[in-house]
C-alpha positions in Angstrom: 42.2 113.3 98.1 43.0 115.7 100.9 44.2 113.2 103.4 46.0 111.2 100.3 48.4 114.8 100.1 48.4 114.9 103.6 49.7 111.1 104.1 52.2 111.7 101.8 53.4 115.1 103.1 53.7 113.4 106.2 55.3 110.3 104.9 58.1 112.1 102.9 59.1 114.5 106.3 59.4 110.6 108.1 61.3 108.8 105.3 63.6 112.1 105.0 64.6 111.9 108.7 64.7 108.4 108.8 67.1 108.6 105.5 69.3 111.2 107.3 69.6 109.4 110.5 72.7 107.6 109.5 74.8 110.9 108.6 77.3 111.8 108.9 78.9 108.3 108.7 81.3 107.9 111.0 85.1 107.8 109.4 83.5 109.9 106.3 85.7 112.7 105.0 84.7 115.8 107.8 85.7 118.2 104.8 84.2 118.5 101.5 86.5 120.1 98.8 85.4 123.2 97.0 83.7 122.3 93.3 85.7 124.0 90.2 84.6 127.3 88.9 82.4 126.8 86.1 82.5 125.8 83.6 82.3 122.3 84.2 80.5 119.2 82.5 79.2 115.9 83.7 81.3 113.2 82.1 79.0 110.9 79.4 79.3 107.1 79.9 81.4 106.5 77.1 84.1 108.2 78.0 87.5 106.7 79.9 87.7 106.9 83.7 90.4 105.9 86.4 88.3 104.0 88.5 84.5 102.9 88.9 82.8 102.8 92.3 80.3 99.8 93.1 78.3 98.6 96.2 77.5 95.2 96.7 74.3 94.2 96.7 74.0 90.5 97.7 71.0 90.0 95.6 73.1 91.0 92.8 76.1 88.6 93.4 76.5 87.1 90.0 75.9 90.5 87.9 78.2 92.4 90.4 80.7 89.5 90.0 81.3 90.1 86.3 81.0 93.9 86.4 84.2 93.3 88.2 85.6 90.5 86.4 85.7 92.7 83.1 85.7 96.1 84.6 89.0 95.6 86.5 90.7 94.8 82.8 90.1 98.5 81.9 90.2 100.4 85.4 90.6 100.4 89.3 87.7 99.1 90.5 86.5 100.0 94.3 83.8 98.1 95.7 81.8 99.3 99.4 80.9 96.5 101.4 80.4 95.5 104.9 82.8 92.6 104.4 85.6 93.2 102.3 87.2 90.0 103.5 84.4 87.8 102.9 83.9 89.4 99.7 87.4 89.3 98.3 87.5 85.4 99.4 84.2 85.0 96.9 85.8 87.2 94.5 88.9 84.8 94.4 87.1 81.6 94.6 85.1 82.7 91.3 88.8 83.4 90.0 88.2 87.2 88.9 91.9 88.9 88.9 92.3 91.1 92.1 95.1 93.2 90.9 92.9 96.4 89.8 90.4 95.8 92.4 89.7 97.9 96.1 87.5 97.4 98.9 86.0 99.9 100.7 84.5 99.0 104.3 81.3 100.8 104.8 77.6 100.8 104.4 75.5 101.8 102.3 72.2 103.0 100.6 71.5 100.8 97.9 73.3 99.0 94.9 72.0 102.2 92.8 75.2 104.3 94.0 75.3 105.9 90.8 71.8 107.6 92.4 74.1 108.9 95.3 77.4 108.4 95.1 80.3 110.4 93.5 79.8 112.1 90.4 83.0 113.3 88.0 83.0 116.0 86.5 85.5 118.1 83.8 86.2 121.5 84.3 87.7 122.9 80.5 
C-alpha cells in the first residue's frame, strides 16, 4: 500500500510538470485582467451567452459538426484548432452557415475545454 501512495505521489509531481511544460503558450494574452469584486456568480447553462468556445477534437468530428451547425443560429461560435483552414473547408463542404462562426489557431488540452477554458461569470 505504501509504494501504491508513493507511485502515485510521484506520478502526479511528473504528469503536473509534464502538463505545465507547454505554458505559457506562445501568442497567449501576457496579461490577465483583474476578476470583479464580489459578488459574482457562475452563469447556469440555461442562460443566453454571446459566444460559445469549442476545440476540435477529431474523434468528435460529426458531434462537433452539429454543435456548430445549430449553435451558430443562436450565437458566435469560436472554435480552437490547429487548422482553421482545413477545418473551415470541412465545415463548408458539410454546408453548416459560417456567418456566426470563428477560428481560433492554437492547441490545445482536450475537447473537454469547458474543464479549462474560460468561465463567465456575472458580477450584480
Amino acid at each position: 500500500m505504501k509504494c501504491f501512495l508513493h507511485a502515485l505521489v510521484f506520478l502526479s509531481f511528473i504528469l503536473a510538470a509534464e502538463a505545465q511544460a507547454g505554458w505559457p503558450i506562445p501568442g497567449a494574452p501576457g496579461n490577465v485582467p483583474m476578476p470583479p469584486p464580489p459578488p459574482v456568480r457562475t452563469m447556469a447553462e440555461w442562460e443566453e451567452v454571446q459566444a460559445i468556445v469549442i476545440t476540435w477534437d477529431p474523434d468528435y468530428t460529426q458531434i462537433l459538426k452539429e454543435v456548430v451547425r445549430h449553435s451558430q443560429a443562436e450565437c458566435r461560435v469560436l472554435i480552437i484548432t490547429t487548422q482553421p483552414a482545413v477545418l473551415e473547408a470541412f465545415l463548408r463542404s458539410e454546408n453548416v452557415p459560417m456567418e456566426n462562426v470563428g477560428f481560433i489557431e492554437a492547441d490545445f488540452n482536450s475537447v473537454w475545454i469547458r474543464d479549462y477554458g474560460p468561465w463567465s461569470v456575472y458580477h450584480n
